[in-house]
N, C-alpha and C positions, 0 to 999 in steps of 0.2 A: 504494500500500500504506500504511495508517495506521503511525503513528509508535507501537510498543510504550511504553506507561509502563512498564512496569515495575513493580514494587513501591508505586511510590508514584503510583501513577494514584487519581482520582477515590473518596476512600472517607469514610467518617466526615463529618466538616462540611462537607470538599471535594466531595461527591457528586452535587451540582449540583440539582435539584429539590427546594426546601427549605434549600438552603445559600445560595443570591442567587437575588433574583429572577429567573423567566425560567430559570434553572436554566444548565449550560455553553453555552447557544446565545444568550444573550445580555450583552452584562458588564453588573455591578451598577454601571455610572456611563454618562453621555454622553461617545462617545470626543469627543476636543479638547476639553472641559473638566473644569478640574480636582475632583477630588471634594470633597463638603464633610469629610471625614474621609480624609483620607491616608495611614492607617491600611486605610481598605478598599483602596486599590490596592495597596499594600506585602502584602499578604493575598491580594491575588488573583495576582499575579504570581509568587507561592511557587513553582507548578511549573518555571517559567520559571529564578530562581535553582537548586532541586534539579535540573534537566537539567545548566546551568551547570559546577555542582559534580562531577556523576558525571561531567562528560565532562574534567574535572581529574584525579580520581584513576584514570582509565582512561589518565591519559598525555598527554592533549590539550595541544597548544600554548596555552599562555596568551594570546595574541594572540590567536590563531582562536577559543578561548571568548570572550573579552572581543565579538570581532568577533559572534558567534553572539547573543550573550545582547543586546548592542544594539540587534539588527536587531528579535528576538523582542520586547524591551520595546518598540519603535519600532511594529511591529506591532500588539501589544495596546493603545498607546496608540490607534491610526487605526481598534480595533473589533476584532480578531479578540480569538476566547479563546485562555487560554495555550496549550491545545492545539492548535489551529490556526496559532499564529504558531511553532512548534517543529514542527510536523509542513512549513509550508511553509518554513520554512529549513533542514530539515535538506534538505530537495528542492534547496532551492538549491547546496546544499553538493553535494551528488549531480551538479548541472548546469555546476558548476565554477565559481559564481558566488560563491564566498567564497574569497580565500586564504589 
């Protein structure tokens, strides 16, 4: 089952065809190297921090986000997009693979 965004899915400059090349199916840098502007990864990884956050003021243990949001940026760093690296950790989480 995809992972709801929520409110703040995919819209405006984040919309993915038009906003990075390749559109959400590809990231706007080569993963394992670093971008010439680090500024675009800080930009792209935005969902990634807003999941983060909501799952903060829904109560979430601090550990368990911290654990969460590292795995997801560790993810998007090796090629997934943000939504892809949140949709497969929250599966992990589901698999009992995060404590």
């Amino acid at each position: 089952m995809p992972f709801d965004h929520g409110e703040w899915g995919p819209t405006g400059e984040w919309a993915g065809p038009g906003g990075w090349p390749g559109g959400w199916d590809q990231p706007p840098f080569v993963p394992g190297r670093p971008p010439q502007d680090p500024r675009q990864l800080i930009r792209y990884l935005e969902p990634v921090a807003q999941h983060g956050l909501r799952q903060l003021q829904a109560g979430v243990d601090p550990l368990h986000v911290m654990r969460q949001v590292a795995a997801m940026g560790y993810l998007v760093g090796t090629g997934y997009t943000p939504y892809q690296a949140i949709q497969t950790v929250e599966q992990w989480e589901q698999m009992g693979f995060l404590p």
